[in-house]
DSSP file (Angstrom, degrees, kcal/mol; ACC not computed):
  #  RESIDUE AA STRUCTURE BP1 BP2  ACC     N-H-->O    O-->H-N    N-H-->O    O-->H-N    TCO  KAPPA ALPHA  PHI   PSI    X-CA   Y-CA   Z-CA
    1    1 A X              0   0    0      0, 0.0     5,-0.1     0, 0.0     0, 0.0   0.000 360.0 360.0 360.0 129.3    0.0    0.0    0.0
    2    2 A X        -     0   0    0      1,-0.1     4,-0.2     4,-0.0     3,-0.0  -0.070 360.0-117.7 -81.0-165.1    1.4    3.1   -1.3
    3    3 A X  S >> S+     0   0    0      1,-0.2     4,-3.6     2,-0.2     3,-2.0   0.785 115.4  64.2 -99.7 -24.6    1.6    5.9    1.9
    4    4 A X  H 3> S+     0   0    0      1,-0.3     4,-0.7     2,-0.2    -1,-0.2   0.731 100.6  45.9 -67.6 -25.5   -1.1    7.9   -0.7
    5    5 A X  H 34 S+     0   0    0      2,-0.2    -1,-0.3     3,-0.1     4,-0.3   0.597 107.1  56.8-105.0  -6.4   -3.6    5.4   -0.4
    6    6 A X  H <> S+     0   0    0     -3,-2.0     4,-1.5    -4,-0.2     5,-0.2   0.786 109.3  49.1 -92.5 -54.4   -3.3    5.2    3.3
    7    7 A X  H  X S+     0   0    0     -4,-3.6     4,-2.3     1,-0.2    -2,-0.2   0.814 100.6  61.4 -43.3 -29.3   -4.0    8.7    3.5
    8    8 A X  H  X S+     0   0    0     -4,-0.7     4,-2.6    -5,-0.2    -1,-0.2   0.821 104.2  53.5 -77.9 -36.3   -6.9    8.5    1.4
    9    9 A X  H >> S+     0   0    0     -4,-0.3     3,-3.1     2,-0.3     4,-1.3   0.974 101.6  52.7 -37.2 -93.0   -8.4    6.3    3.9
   10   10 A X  H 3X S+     0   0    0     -4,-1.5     4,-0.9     1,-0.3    -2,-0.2   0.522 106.2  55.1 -47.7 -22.3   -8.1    8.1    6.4
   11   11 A X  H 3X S+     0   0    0     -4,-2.3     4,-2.6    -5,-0.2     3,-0.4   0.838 113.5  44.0 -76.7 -27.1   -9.8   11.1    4.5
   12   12 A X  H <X S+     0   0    0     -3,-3.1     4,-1.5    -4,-2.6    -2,-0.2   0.834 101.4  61.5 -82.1  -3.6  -12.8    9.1    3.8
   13   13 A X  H  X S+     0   0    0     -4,-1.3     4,-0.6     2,-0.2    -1,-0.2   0.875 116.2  38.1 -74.7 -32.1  -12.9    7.7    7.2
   14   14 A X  H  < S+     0   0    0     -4,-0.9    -2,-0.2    -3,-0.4    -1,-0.1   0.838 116.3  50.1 -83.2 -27.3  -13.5   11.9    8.2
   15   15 A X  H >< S+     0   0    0     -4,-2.6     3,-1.6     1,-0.2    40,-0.4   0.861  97.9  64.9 -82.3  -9.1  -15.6   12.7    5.4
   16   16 A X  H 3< S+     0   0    0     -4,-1.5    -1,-0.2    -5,-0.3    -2,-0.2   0.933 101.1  58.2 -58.2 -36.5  -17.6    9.7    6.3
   17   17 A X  T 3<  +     0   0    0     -4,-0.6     2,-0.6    -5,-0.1    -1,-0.2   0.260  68.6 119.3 -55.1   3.9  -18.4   11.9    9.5
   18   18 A X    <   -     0   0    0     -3,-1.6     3,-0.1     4,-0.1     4,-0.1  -0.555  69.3-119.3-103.2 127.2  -19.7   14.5    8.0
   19   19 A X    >   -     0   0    0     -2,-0.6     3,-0.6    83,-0.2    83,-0.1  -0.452  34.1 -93.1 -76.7 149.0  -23.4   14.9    9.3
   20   20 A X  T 3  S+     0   0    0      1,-0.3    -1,-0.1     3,-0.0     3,-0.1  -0.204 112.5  20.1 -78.6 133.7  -26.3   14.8    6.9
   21   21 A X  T 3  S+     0   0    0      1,-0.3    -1,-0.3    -3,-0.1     2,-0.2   0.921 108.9 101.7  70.9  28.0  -27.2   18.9    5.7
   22   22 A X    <   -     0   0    0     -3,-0.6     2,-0.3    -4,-0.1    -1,-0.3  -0.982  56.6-160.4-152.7 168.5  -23.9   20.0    6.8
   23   23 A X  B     -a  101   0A   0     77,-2.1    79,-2.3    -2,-0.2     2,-0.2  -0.969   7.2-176.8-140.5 147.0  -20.6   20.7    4.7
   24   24 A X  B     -b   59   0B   0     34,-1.3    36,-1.6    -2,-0.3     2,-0.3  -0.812  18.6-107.9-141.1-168.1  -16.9   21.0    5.0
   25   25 A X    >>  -     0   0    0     34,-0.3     3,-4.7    -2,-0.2     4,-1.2  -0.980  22.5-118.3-139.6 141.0  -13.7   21.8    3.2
   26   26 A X  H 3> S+     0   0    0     34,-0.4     4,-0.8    -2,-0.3     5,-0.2   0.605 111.2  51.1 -15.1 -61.2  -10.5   20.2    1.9
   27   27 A X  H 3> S+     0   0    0      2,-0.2     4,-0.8     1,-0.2    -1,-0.3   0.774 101.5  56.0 -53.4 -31.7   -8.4   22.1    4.1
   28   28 A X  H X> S+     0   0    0     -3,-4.7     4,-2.4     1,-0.2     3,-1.1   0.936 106.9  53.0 -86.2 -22.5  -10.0   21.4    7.4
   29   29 A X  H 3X S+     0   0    0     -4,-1.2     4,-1.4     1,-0.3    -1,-0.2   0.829 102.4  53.2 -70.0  -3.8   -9.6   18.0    6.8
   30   30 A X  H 3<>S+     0   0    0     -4,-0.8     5,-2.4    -5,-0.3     7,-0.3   0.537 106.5  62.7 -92.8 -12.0   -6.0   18.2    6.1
   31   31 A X  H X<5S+     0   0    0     -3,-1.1     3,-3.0    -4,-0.8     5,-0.3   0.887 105.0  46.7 -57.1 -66.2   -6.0   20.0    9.5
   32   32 A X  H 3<5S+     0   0    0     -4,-2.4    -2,-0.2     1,-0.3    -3,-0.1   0.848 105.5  46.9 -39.4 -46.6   -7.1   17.3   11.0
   33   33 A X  T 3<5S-     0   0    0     -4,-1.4    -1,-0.3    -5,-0.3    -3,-0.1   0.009 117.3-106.4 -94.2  28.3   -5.4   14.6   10.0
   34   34 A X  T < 5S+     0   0    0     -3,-3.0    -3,-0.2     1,-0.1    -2,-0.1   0.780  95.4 108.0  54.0  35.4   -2.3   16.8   10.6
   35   35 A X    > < +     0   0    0     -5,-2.4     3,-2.8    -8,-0.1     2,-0.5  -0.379  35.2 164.5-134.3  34.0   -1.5   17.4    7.0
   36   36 A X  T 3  S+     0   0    0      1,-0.3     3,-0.3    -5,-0.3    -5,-0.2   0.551  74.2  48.8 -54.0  -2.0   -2.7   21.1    7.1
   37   37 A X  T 3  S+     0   0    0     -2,-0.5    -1,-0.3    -7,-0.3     3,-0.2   0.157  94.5  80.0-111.7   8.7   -0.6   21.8    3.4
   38   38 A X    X>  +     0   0    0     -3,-2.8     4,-1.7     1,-0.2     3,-0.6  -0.040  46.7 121.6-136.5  40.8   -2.1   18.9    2.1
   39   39 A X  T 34 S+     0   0    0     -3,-0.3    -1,-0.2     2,-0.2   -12,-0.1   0.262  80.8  53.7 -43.7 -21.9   -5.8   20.4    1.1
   40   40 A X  T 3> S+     0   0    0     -3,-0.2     4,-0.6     2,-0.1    -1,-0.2   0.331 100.1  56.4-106.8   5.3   -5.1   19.3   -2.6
   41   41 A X  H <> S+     0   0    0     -3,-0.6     4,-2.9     2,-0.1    -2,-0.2   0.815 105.3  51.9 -90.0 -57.7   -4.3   15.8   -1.8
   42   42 A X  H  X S+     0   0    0     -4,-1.7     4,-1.3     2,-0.2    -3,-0.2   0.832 110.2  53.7 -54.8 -14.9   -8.0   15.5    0.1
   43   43 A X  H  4 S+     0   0    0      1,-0.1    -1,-0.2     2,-0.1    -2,-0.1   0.913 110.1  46.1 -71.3 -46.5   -9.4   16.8   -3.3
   44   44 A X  H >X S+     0   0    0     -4,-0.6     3,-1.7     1,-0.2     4,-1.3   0.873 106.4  54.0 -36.3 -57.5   -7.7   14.2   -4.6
   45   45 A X  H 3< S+     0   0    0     -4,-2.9    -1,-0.2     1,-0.3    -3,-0.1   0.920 113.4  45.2 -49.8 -54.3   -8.8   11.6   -2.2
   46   46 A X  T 3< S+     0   0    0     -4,-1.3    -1,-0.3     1,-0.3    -2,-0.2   0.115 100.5  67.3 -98.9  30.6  -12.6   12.6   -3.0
   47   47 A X  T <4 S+     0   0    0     -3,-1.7     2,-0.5     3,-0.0    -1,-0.3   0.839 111.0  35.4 -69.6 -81.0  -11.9   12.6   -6.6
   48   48 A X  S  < S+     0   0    0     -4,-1.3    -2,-0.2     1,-0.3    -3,-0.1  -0.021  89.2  95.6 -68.3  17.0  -11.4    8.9   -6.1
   49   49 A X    > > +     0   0    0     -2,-0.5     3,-1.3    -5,-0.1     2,-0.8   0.164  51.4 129.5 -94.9  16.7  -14.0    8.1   -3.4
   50   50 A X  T 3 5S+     0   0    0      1,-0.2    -2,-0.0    -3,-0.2    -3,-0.0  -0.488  75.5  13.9 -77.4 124.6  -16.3    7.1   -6.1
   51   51 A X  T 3 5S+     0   0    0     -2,-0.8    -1,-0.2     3,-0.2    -2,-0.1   0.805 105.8  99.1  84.8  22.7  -17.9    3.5   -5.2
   52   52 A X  T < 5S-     0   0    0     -3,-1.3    -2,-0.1     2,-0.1     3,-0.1   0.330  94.9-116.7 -89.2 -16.1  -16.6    4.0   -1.8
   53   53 A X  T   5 +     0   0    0     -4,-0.4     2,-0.2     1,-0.3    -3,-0.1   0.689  65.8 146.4  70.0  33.6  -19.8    5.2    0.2
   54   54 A X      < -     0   0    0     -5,-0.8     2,-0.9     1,-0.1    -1,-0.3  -0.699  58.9-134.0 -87.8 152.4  -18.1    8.5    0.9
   55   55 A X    >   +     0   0    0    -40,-0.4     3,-1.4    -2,-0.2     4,-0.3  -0.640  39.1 164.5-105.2  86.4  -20.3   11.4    1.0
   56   56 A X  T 3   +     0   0    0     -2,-0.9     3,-0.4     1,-0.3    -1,-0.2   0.534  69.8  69.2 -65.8 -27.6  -17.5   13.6   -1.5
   57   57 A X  T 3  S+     0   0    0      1,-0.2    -1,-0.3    -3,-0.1    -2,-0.1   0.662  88.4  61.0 -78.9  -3.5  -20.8   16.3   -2.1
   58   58 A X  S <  S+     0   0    0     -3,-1.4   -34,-1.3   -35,-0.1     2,-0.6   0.788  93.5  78.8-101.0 -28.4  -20.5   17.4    1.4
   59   59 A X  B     +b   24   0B   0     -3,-0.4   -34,-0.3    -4,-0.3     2,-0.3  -0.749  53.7 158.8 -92.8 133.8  -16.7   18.8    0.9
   60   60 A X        -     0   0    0    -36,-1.6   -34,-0.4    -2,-0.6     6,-0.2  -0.790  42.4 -77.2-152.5 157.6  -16.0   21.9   -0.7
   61   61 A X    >   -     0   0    0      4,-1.6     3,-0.6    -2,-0.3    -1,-0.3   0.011  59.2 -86.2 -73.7-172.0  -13.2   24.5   -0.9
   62   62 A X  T 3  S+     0   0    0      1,-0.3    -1,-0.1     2,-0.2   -37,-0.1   0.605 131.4  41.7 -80.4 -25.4  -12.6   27.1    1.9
   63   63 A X  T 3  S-     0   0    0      2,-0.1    -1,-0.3    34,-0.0    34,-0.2   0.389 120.3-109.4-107.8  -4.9  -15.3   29.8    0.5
   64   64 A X    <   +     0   0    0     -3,-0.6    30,-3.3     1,-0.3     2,-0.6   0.965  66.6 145.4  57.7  52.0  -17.9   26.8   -0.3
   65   65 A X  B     -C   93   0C   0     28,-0.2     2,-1.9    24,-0.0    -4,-1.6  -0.951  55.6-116.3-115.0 158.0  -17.9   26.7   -3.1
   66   66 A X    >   +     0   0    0     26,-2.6     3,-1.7    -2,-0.6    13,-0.1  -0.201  46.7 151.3 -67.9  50.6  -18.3   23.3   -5.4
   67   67 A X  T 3   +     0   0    0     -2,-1.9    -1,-0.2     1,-0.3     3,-0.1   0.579  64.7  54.1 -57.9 -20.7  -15.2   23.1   -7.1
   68   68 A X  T >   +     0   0    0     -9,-0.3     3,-2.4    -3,-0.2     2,-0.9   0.382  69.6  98.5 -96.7  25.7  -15.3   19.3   -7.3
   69   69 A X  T <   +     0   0    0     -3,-1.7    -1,-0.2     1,-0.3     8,-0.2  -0.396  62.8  78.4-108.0  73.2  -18.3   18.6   -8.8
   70   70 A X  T 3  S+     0   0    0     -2,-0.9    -1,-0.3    -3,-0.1    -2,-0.1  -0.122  91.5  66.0-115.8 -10.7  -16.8   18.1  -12.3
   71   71 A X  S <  S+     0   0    0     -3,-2.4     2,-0.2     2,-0.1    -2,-0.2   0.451  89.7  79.8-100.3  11.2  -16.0   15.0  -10.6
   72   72 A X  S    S-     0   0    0      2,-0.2     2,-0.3     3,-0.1     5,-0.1  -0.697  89.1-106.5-112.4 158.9  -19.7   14.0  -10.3
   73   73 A X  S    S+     0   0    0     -2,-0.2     4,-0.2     3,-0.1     5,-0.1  -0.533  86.7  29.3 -97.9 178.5  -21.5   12.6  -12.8
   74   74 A X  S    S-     0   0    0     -2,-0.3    -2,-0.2     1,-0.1     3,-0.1  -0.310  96.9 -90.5  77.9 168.6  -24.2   14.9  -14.6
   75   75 A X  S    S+     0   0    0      1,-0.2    -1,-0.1     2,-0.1    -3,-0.1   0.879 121.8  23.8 -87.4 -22.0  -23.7   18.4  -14.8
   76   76 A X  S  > S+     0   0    0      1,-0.1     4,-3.6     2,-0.1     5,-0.4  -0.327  87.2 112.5-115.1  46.9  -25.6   19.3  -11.3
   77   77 A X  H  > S+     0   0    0      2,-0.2     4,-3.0    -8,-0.2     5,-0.4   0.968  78.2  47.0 -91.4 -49.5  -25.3   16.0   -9.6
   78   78 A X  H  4 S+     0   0    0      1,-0.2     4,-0.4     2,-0.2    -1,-0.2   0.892 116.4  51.1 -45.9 -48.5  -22.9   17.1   -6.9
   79   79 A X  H  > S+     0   0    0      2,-0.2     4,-2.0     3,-0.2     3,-0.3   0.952 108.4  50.5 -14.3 -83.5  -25.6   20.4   -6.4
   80   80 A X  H  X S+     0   0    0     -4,-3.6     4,-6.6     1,-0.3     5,-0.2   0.925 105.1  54.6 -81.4 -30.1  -28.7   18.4   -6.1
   81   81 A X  H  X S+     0   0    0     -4,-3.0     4,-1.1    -5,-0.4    -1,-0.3   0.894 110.3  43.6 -52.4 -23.7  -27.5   16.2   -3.6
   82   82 A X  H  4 S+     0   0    0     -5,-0.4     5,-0.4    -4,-0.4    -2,-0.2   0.899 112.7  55.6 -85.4 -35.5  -26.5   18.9   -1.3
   83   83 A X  H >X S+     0   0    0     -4,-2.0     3,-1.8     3,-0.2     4,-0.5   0.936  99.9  59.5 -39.1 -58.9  -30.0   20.3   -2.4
   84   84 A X  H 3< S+     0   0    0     -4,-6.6     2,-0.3     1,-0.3    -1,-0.2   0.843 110.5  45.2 -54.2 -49.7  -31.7   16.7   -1.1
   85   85 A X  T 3< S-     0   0    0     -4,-1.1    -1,-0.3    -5,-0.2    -2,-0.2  -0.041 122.1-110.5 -77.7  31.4  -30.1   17.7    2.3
   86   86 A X  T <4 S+     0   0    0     -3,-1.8     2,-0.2    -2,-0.3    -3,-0.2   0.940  70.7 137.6  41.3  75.1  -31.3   21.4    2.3
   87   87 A X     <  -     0   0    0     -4,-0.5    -1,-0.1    -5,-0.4    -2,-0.1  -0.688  49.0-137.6-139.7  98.2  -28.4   23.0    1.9
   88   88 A X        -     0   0    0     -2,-0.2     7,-1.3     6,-0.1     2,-0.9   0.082  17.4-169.4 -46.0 137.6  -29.0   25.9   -0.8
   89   89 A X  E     +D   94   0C   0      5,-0.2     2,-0.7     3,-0.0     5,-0.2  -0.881  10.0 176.7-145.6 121.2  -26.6   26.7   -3.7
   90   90 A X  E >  S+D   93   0C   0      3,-2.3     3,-1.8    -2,-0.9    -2,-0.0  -0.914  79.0   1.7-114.6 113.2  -26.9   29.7   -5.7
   91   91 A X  T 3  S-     0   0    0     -2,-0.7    -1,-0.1     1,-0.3     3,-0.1   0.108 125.2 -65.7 110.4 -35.6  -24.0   29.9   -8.1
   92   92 A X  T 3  S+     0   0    0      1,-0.1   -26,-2.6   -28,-0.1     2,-0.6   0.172 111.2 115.0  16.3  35.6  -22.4   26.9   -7.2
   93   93 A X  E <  S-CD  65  90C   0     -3,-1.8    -3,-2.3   -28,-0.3   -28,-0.2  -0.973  72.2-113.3-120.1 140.5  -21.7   28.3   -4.0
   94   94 A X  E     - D   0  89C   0    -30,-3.3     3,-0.4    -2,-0.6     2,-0.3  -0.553  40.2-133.0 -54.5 125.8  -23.1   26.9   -0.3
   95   95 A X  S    S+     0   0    0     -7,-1.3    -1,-0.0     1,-0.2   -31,-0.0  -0.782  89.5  12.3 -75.3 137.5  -25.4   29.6    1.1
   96   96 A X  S >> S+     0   0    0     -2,-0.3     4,-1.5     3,-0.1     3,-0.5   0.634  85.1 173.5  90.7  56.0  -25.1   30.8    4.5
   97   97 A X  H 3> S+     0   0    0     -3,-0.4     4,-1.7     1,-0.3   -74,-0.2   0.910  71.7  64.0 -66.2 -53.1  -21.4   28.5    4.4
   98   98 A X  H 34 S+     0   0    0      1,-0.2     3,-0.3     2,-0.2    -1,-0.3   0.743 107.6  38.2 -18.3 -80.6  -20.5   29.8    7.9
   99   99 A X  H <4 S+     0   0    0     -3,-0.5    -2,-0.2     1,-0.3    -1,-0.2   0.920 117.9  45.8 -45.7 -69.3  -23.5   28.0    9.7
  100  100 A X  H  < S+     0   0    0     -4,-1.5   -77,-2.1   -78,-0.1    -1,-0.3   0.799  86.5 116.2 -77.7  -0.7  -23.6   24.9    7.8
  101  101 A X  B  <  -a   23   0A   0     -4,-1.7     2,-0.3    -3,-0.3   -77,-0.2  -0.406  48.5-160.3 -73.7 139.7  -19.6   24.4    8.1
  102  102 A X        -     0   0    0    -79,-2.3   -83,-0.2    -2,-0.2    -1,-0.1  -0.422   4.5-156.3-115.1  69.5  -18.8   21.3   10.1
  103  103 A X    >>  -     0   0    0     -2,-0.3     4,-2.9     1,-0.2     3,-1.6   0.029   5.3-155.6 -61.1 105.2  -14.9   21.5   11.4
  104  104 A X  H 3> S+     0   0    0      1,-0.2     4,-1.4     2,-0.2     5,-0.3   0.895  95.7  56.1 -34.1 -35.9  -13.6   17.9   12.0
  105  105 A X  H 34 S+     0   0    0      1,-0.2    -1,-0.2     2,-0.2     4,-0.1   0.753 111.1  42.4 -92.7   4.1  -11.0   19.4   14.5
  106  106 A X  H <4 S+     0   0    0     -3,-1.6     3,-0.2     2,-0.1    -1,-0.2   0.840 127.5  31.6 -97.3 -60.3  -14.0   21.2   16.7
  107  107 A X  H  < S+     0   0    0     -4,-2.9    -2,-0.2     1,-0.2    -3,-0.2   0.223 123.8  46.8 -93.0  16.3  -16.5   17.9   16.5
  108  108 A X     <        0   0    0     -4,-1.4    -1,-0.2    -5,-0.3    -3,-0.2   0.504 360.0 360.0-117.9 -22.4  -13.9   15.4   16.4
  109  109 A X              0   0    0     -5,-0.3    -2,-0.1    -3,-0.2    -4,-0.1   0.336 360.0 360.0-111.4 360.0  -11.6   16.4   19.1
């Protein structure tokens, strides 16, 4: 197992945590897991979380907005799933991002 793939775990093991109708972002989970420089390696991760049972719409860059959902399939797929959990997006950015953000190192720690 390469060290990449160990990591990658361990981001889907946090994004698995991420409570239903709430959202977080690449960087704080690379805060957590004590990789705080390593925010384009968890994009990475949840690039490749497909057919893993990770929930990949819930993470989003630092401003919330949906920069990975080119990695979903459809054009709005990533969207209406955050939609199904009432979490509005105008633009492709999370309204009202503050409120709905859910910091791993706050509820985890």
């Amino acid at each position: 197992m390469k060290e990449s793939d160990n990591f990658f775990e361990r981001v889907y093991e946090v994004a698995r945590l991420i409570p239903h109708g709430r959202v977080t972002s690449y960087g704080a989970i690379a805060k957590y897991l004590g990789a705080a420089r390593s925010a384009r390696m968890v994009g990475w991760a949840m690039n490749n979380s497909s057919g893993k049972e990770v929930p990949a719409h819930r993470v989003v860059n630092r401003k919330g907005i949906l920069t990975g959902k080119h990695h979903f399939e459809g054009t709005n797929l990533m969207q209406q799933l955050l939609e199904s959990e009432g979490i509005e997006v105008v633009e492709n950015q999370i309204q009202n991002f503050n409120t709905l953000f859910w910091d791993p190192m706050k509820e985890l720690s």
